[in-house]
mmCIF file of the N, C-alpha and C atoms, coordinates in Angstrom:
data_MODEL
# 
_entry.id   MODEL 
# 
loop_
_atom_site.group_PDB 
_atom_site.id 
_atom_site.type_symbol 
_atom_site.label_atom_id 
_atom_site.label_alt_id 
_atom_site.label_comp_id 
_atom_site.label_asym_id 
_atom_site.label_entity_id 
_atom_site.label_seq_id 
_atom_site.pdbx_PDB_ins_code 
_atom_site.Cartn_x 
_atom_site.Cartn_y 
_atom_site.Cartn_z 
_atom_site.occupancy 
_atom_site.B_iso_or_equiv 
_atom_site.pdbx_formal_charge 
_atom_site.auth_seq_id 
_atom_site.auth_comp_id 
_atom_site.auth_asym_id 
_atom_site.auth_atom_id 
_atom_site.pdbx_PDB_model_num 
ATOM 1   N N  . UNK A 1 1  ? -317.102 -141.521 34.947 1.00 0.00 ? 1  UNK A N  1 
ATOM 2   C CA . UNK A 1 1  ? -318.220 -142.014 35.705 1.00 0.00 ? 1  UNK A CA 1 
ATOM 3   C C  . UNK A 1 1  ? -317.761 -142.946 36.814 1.00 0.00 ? 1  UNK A C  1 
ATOM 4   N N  . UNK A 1 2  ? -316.323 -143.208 36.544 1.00 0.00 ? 2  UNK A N  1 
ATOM 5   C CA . UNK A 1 2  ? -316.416 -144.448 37.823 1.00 0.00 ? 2  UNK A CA 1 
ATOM 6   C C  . UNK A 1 2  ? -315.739 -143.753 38.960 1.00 0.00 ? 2  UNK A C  1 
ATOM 7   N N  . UNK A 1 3  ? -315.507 -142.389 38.866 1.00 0.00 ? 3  UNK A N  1 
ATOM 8   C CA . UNK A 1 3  ? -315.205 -141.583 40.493 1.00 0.00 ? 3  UNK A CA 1 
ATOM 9   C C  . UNK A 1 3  ? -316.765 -141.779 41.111 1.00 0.00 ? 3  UNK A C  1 
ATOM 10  N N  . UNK A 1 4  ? -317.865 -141.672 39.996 1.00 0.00 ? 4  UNK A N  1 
ATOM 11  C CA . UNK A 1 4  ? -319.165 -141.870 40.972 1.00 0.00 ? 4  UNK A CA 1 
ATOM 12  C C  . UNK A 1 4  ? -320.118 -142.984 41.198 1.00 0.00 ? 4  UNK A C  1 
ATOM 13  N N  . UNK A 1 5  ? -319.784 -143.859 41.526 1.00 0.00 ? 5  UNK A N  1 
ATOM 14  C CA . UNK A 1 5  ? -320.560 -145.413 40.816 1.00 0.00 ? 5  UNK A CA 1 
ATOM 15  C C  . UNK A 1 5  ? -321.929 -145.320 41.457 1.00 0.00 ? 5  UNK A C  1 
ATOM 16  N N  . UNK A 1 6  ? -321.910 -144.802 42.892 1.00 0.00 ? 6  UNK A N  1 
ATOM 17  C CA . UNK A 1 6  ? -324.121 -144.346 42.994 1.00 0.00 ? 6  UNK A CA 1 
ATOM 18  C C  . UNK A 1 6  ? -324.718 -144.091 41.495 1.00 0.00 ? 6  UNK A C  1 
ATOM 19  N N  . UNK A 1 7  ? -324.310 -142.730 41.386 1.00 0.00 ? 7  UNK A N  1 
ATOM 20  C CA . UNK A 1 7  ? -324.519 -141.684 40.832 1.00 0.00 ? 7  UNK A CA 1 
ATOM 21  C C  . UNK A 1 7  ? -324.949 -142.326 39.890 1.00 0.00 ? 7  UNK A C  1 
ATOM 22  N N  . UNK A 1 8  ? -323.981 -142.605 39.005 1.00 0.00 ? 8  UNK A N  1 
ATOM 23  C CA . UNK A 1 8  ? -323.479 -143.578 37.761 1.00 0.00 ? 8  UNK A CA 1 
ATOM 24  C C  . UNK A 1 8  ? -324.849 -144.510 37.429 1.00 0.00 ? 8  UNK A C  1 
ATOM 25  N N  . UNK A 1 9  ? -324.746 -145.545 37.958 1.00 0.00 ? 9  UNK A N  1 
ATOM 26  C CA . UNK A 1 9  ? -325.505 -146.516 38.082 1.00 0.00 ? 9  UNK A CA 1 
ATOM 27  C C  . UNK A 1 9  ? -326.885 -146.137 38.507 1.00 0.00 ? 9  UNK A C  1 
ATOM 28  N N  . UNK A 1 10 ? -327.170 -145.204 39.084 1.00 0.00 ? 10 UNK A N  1 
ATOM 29  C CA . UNK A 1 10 ? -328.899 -144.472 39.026 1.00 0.00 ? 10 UNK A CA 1 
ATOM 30  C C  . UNK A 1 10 ? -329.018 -144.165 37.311 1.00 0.00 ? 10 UNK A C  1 
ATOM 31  N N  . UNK A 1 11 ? -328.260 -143.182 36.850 1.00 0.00 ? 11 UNK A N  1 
ATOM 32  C CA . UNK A 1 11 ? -328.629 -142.238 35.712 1.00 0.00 ? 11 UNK A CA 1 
ATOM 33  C C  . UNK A 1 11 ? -328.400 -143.218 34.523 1.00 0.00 ? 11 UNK A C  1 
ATOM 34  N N  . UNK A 1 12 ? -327.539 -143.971 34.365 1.00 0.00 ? 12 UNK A N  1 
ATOM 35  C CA . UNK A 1 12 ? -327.180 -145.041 33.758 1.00 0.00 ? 12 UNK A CA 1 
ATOM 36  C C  . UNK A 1 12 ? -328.723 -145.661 33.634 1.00 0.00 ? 12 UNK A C  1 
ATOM 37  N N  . UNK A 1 13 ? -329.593 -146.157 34.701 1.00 0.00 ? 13 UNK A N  1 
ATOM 38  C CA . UNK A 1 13 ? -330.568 -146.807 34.224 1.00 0.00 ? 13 UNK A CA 1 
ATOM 39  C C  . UNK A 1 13 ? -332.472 -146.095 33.910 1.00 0.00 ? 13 UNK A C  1 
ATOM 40  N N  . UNK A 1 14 ? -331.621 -144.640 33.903 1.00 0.00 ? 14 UNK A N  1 
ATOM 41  C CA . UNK A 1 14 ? -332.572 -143.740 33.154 1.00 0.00 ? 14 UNK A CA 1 
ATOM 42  C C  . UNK A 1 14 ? -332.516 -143.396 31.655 1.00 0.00 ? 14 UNK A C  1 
ATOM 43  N N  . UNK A 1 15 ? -331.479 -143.107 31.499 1.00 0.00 ? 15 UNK A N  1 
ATOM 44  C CA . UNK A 1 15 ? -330.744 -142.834 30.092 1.00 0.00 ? 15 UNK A CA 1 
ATOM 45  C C  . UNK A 1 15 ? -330.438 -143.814 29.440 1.00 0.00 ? 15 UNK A C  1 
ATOM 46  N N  . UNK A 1 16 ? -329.799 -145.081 29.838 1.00 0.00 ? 16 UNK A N  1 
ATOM 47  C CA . UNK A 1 16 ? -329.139 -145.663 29.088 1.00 0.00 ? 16 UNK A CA 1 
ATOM 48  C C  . UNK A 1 16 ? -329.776 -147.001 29.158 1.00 0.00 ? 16 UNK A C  1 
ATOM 49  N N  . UNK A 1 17 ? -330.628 -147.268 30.006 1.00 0.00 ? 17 UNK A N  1 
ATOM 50  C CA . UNK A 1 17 ? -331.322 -148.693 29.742 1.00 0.00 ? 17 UNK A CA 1 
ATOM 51  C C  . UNK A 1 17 ? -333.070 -148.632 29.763 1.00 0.00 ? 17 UNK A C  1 
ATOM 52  N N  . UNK A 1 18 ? -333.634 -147.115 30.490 1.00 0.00 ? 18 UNK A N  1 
ATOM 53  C CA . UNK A 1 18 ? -334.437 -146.885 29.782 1.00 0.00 ? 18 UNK A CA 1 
ATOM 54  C C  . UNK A 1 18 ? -335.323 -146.408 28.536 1.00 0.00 ? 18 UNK A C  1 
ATOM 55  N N  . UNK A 1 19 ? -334.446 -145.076 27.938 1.00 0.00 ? 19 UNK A N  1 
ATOM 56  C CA . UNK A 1 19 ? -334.637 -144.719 27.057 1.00 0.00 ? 19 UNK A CA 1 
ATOM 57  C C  . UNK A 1 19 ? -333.024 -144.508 26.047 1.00 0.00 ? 19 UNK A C  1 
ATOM 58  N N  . UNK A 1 20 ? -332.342 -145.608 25.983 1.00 0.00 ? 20 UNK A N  1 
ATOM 59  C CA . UNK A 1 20 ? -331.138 -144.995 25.433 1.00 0.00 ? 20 UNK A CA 1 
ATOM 60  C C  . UNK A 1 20 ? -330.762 -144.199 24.384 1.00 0.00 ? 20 UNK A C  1 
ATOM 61  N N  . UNK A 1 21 ? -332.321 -143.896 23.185 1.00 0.00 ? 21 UNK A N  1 
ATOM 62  C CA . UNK A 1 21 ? -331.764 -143.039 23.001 1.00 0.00 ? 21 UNK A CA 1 
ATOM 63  C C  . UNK A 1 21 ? -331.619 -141.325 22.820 1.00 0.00 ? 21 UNK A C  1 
ATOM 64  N N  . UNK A 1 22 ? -331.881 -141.540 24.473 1.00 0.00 ? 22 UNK A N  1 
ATOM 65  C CA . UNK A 1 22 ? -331.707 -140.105 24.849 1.00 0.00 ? 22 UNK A CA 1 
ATOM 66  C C  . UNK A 1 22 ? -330.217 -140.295 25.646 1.00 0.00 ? 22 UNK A C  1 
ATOM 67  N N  . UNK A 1 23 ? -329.572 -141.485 25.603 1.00 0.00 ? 23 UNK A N  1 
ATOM 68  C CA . UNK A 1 23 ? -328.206 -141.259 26.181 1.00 0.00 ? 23 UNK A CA 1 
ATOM 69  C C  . UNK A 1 23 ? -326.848 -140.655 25.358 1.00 0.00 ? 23 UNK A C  1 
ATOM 70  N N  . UNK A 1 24 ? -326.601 -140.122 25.861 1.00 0.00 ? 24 UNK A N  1 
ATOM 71  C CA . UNK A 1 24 ? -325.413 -139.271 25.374 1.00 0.00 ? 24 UNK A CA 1 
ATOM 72  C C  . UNK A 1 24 ? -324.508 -139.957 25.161 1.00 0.00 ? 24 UNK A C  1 
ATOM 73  N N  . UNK A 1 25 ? -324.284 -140.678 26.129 1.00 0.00 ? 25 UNK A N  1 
ATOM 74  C CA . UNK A 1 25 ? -322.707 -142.482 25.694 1.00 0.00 ? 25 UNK A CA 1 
ATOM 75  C C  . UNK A 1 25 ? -323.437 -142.678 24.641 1.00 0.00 ? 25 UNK A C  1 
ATOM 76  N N  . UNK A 1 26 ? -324.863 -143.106 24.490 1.00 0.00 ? 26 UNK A N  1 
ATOM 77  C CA . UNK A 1 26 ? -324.619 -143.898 23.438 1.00 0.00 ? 26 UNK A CA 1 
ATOM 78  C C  . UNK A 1 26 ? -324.787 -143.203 22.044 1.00 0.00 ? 26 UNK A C  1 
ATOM 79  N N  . UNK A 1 27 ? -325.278 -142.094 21.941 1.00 0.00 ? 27 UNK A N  1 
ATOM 80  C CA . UNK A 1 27 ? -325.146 -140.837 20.692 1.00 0.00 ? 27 UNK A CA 1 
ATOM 81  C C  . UNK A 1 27 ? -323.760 -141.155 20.436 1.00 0.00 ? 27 UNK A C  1 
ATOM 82  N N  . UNK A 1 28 ? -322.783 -141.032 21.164 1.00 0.00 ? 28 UNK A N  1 
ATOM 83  C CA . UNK A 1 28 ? -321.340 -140.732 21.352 1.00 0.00 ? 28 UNK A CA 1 
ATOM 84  C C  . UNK A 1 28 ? -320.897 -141.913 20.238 1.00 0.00 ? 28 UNK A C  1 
ATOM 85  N N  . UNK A 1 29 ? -321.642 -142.846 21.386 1.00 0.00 ? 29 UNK A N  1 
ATOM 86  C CA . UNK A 1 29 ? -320.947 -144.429 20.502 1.00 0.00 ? 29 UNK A CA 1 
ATOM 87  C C  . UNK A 1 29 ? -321.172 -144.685 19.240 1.00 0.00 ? 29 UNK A C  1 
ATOM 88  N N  . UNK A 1 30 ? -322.138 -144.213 18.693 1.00 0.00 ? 30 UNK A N  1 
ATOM 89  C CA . UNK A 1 30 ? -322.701 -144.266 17.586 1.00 0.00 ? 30 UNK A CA 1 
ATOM 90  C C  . UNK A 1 30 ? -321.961 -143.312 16.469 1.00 0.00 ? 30 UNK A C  1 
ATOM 91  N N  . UNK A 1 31 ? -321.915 -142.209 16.978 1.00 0.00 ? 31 UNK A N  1 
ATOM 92  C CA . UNK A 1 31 ? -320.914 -140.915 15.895 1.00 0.00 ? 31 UNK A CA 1 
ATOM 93  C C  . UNK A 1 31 ? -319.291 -141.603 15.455 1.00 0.00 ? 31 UNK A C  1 
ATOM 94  N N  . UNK A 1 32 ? -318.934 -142.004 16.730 1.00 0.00 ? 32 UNK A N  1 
ATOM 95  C CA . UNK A 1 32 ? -317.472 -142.322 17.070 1.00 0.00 ? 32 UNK A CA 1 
ATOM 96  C C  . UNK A 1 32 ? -316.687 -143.475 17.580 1.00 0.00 ? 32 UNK A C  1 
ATOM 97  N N  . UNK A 1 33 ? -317.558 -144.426 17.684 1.00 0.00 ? 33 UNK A N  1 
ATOM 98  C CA . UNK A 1 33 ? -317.629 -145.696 17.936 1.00 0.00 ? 33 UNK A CA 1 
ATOM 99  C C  . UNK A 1 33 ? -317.256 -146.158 19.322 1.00 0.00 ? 33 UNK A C  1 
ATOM 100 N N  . UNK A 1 34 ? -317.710 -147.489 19.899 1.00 0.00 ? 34 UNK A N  1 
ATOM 101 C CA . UNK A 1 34 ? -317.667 -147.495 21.408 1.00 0.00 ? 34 UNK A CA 1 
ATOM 102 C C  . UNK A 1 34 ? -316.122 -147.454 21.874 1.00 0.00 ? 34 UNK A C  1 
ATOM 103 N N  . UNK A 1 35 ? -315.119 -147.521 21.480 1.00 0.00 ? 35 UNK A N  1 
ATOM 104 C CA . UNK A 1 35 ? -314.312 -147.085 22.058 1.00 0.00 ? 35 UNK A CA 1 
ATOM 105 C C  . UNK A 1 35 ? -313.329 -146.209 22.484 1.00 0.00 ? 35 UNK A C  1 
ATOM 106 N N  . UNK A 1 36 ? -314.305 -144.877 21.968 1.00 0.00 ? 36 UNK A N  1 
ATOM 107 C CA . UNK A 1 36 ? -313.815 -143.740 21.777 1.00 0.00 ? 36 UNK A CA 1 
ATOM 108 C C  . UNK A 1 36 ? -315.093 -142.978 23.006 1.00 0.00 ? 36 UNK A C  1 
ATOM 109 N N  . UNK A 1 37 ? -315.488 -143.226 23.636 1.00 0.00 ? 37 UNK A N  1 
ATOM 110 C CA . UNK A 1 37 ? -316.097 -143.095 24.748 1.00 0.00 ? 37 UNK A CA 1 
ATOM 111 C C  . UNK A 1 37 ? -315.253 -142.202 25.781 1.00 0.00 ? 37 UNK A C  1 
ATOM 112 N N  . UNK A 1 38 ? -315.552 -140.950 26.027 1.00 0.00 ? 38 UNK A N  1 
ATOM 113 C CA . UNK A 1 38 ? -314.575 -140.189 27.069 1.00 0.00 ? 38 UNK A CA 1 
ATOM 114 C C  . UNK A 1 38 ? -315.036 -141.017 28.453 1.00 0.00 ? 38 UNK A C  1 
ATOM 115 N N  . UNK A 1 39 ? -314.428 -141.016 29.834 1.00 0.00 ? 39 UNK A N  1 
ATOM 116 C CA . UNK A 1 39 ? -314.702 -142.200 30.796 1.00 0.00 ? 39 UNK A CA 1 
ATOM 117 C C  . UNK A 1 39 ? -315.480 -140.515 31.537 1.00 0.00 ? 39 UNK A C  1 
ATOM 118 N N  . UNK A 1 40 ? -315.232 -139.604 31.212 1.00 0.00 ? 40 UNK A N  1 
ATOM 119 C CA . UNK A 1 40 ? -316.130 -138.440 32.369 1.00 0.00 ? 40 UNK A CA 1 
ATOM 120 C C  . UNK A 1 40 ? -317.355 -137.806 31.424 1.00 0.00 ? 40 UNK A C  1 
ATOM 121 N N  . UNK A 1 41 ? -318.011 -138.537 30.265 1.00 0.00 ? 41 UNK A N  1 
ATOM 122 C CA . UNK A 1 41 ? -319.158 -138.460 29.851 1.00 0.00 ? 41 UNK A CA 1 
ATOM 123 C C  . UNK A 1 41 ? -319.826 -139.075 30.144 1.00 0.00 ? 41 UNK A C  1 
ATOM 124 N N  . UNK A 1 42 ? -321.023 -138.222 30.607 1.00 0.00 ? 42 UNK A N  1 
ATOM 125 C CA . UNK A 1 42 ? -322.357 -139.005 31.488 1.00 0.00 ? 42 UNK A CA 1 
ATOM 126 C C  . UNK A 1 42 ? -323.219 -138.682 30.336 1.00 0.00 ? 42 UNK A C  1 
ATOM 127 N N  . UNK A 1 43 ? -324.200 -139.652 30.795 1.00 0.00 ? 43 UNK A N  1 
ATOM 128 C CA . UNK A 1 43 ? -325.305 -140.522 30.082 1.00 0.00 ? 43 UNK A CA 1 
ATOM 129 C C  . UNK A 1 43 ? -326.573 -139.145 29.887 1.00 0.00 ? 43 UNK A C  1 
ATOM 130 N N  . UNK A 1 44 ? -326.196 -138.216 30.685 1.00 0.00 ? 44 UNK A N  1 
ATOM 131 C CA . UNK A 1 44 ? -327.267 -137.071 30.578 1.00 0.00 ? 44 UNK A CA 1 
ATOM 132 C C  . UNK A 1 44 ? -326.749 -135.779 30.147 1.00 0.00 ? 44 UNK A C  1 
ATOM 133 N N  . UNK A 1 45 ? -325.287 -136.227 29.681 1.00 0.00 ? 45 UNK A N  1 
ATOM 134 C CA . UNK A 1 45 ? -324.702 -135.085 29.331 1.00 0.00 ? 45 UNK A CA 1 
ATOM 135 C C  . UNK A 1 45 ? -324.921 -133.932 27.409 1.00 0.00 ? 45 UNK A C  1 
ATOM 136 N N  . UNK A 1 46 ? -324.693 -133.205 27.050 1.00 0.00 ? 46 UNK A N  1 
ATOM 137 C CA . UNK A 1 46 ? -324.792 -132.863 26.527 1.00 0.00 ? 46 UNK A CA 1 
ATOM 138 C C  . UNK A 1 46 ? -323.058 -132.418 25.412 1.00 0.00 ? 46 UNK A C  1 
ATOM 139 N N  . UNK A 1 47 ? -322.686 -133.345 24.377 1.00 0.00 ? 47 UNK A N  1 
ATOM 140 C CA . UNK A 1 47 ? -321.632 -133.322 24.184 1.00 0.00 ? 47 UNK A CA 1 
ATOM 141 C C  . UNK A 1 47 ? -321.518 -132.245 22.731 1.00 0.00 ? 47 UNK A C  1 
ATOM 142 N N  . UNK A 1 48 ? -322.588 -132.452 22.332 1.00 0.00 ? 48 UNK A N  1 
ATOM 143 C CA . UNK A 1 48 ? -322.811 -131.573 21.041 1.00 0.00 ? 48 UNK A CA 1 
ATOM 144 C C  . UNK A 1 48 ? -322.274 -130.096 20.914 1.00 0.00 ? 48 UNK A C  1 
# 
């Protein structure tokens, strides 16, 4: 996410600070813990 920081930081505050949990980081964080976070998984992504 940080090749796109616009980008990033729009969807970031759809997913992840409005409804987080429809965010995919944070599904992620939760299965696998926060520091196992891939850095090119987005917040609207689908990792399942």
């Amino acid at each position: 996410m940080a090749s796109v920081p616009q980008f990033s930081t729009k969807i970031q505050g759809k997913y992840c600070l409005a409804c987080f949990r429809d965010c995919a980081r944070y599904a992620y964080a939760k299965q696998h813990g926060k520091d196992s976070i891939p850095e090119d998984l987005f917040p609207n992504a689908s990792y399942f």
